[in-house]
N, C-alpha and C positions, 0 to 999 in steps of 0.2 A: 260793308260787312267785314267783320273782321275774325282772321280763324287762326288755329296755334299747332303749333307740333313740338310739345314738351312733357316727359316723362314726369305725371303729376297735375296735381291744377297750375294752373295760369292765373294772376290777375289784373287786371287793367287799373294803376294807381290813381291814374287819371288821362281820360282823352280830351283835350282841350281844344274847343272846336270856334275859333276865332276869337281867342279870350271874353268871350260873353257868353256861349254853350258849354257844356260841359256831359260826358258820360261814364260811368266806370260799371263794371260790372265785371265778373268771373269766367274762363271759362276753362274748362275740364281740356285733356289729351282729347285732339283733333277735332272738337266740339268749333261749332260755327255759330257766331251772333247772328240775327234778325239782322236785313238790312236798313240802314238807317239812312235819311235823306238829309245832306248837308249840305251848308252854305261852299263855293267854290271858293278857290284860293288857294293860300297854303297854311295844312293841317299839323298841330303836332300833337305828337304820339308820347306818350307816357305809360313803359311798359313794367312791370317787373314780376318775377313767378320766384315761385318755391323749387324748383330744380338747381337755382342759382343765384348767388346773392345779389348780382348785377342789376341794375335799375338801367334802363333803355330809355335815350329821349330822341324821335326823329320826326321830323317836317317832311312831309310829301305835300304835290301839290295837285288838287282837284282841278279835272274841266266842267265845263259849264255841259250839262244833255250827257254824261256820259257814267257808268257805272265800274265800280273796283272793286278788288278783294283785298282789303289789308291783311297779310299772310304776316306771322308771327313765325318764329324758326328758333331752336337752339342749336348751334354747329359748334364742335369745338369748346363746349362751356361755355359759349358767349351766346348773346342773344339777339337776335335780328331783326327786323321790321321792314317788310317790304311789299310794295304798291305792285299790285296785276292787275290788266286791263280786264275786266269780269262782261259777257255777251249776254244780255237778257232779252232775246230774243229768238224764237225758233227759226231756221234756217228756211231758204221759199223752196227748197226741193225737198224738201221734207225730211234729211237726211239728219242724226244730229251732229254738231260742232263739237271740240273737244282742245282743251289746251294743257302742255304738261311741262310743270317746273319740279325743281327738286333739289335737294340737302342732302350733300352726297359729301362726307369729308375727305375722302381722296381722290373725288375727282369735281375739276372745274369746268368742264365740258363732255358732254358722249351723245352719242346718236343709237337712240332708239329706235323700235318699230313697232306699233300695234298689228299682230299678226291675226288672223284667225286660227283659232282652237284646234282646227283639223289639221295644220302645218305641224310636223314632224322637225324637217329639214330646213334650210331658210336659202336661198340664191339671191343675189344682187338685184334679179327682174319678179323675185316671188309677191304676190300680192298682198296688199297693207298700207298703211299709214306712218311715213318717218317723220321723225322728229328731230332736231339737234339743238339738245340743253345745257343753258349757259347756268349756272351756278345762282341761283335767288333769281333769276328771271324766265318769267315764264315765257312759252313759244306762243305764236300765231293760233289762234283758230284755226283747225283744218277740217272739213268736213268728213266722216264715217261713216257707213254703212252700219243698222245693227244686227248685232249680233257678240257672242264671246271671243273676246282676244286673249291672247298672250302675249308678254313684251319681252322684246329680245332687245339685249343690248349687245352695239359692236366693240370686242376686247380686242386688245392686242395679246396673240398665243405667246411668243417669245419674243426677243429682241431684235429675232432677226426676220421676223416673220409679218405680215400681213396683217392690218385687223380683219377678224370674221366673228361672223355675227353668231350670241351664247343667247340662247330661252331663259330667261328667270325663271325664279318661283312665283311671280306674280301676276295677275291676268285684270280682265275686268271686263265688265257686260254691260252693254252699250244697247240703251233704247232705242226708241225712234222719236225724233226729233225733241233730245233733250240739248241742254249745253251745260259742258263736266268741264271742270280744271281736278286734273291728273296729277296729283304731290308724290314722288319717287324719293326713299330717303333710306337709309339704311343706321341700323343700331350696334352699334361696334362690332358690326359682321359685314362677312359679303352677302348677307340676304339683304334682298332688294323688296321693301315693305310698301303700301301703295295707301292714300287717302283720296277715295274721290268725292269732289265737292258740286252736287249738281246747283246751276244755277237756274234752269229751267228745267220743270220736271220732264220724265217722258209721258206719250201721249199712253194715255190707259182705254182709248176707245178703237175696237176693231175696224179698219175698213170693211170688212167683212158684214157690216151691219150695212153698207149701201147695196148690197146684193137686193134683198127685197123689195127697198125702193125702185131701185132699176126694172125690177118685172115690172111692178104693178105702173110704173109709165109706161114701160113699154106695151104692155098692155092696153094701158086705155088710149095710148098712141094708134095702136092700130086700129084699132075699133073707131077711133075720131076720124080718122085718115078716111079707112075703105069709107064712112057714113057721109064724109065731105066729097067728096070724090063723086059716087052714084048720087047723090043732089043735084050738085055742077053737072051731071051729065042727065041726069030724067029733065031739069027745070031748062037747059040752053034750051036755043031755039036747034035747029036741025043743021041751020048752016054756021052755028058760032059754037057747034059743041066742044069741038078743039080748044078752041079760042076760050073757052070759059075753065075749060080744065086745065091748059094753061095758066091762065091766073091765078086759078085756084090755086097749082102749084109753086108760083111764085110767090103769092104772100106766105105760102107754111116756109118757105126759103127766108124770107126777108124774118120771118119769126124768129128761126133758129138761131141766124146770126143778131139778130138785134135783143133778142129776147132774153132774162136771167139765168 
């Protein structure tokens, strides 16, 4: 997949996909390609856009089982092209993942935090999600909790001073068990503008909908139960009635754990 952050359309002159494939196509400010399933190796990139005269050519190299995001960038007038490891997979605690790069022109590293929305104030032990972003490459997966954040990034106040942590303008709301890559980039200000790119959607169905399931087993659970039960105990004989409701009980045990 390939996506751009360029005041203006974007267009792809030519992606040349082991000199025998070929794709080009357009794509608009923060607009994201369909993903496309390519041979492994090393890829090159054939970029150029209407924001700048420059024509981009870059080789990255694919693995074999593994998915990316070709991230397109203009910093500085210049144009960029660079490879993110992209997670197309929802997480087994159900929480979602989330990775965050960024196009920051004067700065080449900073450590952010996805806070929650109800933080006011921020301390070194406050709860959240850090981050520390190196310039065109994006961070690790980290797994989230959802719900609305805001991000703070750590400045430095003076020269002589500490860095401590400043709230952006910018936030973002976080589903459950989706996977987001977070682009932080700013337009000749210090507002900090944000592009989030889900690669797996969130989940759109309530747990809330197994509530009724769960009666109506449980339900017919007990009624199976007490009906298995007084059986095993009118049908034993007088001296194995134990002994048969015993059993009884043992096999609904050996169900539970053996059973779907």
């Amino acid at each position: 997949m390939a996506t751009q952050r360029c005041s203006g359309d974007l267009s792809f002159t030519q992606v040349s996909i082991v000199a025998t494939q070929c794709h080009s196509g357009d794509l608009s400010f923060t607009q994201e390609s369909d993903y496309l399933r390519e041979t492994t190796g090393a890829q090159t990139f054939s970029v150029s856009a209407n924001c700048t005269d420059e024509t981009l050519t870059k080789t990255v190299t694919l693995d074999t089982s593994s998915a990316y995001r070709i991230v397109i960038l203009k910093s500085a007038d210049k144009l960029d092209v660079y490879k993110a490891d992209d997670q197309r997979t929802k997480s087994r605690e159900g929480n979602s993942v989330i990775s965050v790069l960024m196009s920051m022109e004067s700065h080449t590293e900073m450590t952010v935090k996805l806070v929650p929305d109800y933080y006011t104030t921020l301390k070194e032990n406050s709860p959240g999600v850090e981050f520390v972003v190196s310039s065109s490459k994006p961070t690790m997966y980290k797994e989230i909790n959802p719900g609305l954040y805001n991000i703070w990034q750590k400045v430095l106040q003076n020269v002589n001073s500490s860095e401590a942590w400043r709230m952006t303008n910018a936030s973002i709301n976080v589903g459950t068990g989706a996977s987001y890559s977070l682009l932080l980039y700013t337009n000749n200000t210090d507002m900090v503008h944000t592009v989030v790119y889900s690669s797996v959607t969130a989940n759109t169905v309530s747990l809330l909908w197994m509530v009724p399931q769960y009666v109506i087993i449980t339900v017919g659970e007990i009624l199976f139960s007490v009906a298995g039960l007084a059986f095993a105990y009118s049908e034993a004989p007088k001296s194995m009635k134990s002994v048969v409701q015993a059993t009884w009980s043992l096999t609904m045990t050996i169900l539970y754990y053996t059973g779907p």
